[in-house]
C-alpha positions as CSV (number, residue, x, y, z in Angstrom):
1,X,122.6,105.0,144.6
2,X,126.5,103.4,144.2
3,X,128.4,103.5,141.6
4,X,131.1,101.2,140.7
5,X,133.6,102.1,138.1
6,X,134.7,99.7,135.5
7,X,138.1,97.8,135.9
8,X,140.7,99.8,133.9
9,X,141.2,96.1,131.7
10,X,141.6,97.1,128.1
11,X,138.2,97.8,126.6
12,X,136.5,98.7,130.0
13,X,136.0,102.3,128.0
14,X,135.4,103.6,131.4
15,X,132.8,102.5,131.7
16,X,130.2,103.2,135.1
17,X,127.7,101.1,136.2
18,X,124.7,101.8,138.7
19,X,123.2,100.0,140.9
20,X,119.5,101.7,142.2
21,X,116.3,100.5,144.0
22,X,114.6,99.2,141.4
23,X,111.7,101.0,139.7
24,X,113.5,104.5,140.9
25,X,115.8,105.7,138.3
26,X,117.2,109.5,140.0
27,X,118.9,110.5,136.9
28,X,117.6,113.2,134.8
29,X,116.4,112.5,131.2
30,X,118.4,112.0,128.2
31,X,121.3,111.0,130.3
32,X,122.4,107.5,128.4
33,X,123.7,107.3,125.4
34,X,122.2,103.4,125.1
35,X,120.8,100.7,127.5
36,X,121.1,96.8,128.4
37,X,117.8,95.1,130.2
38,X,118.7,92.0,131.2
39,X,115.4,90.0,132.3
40,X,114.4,93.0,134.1
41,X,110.7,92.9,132.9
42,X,109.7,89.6,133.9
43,X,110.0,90.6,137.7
44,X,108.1,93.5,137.6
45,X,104.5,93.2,139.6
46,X,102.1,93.6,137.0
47,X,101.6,95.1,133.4
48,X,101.5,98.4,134.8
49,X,104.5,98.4,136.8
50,X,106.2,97.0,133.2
51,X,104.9,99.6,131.5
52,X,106.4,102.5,134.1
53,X,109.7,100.7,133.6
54,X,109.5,101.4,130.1
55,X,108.8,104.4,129.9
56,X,111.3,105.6,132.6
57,X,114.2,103.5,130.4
58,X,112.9,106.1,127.5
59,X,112.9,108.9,129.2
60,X,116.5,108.2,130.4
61,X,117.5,107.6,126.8
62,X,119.1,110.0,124.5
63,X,117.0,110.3,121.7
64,X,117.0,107.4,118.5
65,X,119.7,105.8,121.3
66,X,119.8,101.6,121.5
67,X,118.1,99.8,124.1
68,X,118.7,95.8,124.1
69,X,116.0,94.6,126.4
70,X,116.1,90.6,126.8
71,X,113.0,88.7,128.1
72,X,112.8,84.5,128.2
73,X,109.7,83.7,126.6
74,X,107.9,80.4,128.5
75,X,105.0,79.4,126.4
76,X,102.2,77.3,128.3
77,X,102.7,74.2,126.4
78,X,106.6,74.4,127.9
79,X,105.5,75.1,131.7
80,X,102.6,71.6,130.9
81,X,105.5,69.2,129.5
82,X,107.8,71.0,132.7
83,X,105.2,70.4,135.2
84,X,104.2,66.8,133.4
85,X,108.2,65.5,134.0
86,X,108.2,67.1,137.2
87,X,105.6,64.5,138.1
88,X,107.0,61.5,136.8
């Protein structure tokens, strides 16, 4: 696991940021106060494996803390006009 500290720029709050193999979080439970998941989800091999990130996100939650979890949302009728003007 590395660690990289914020920059000391005003507002960093000090900030630290980890970088770990994904789907292996070493960190015991309740240890973050909130959460940002940036398109994590969408790379994950299969519903199971989504699920297992989930739940490992809330176990290393504090309890009632924030978790902002972004997904893009690609409806079949996009990836058809997509693949259509790909073709032409």
């Amino acid at each position: 696991m590395r660690v990289a500290a914020a920059s000391r720029r005003e507002g960093a709050c000090g900030a630290r940021f980890l970088r770990v193999a994904p789907q292996r979080f070493p960190l015991p439970d309740a240890t973050f106060a909130a959460a940002l998941a940036f398109k994590v989800n969408g790379y994950l091999p299969g519903r199971e494996a989504r699920r297992q990130y989930l739940r490992d996100v809330g176990r290393l939650l504090m309890p009632r803390a924030p978790l902002l979890l972004t997904q893009y949302v690609v409806t079949t009728e996009i990836i058809r006009a997509y693949r259509h003007e790909a073709e032409h």
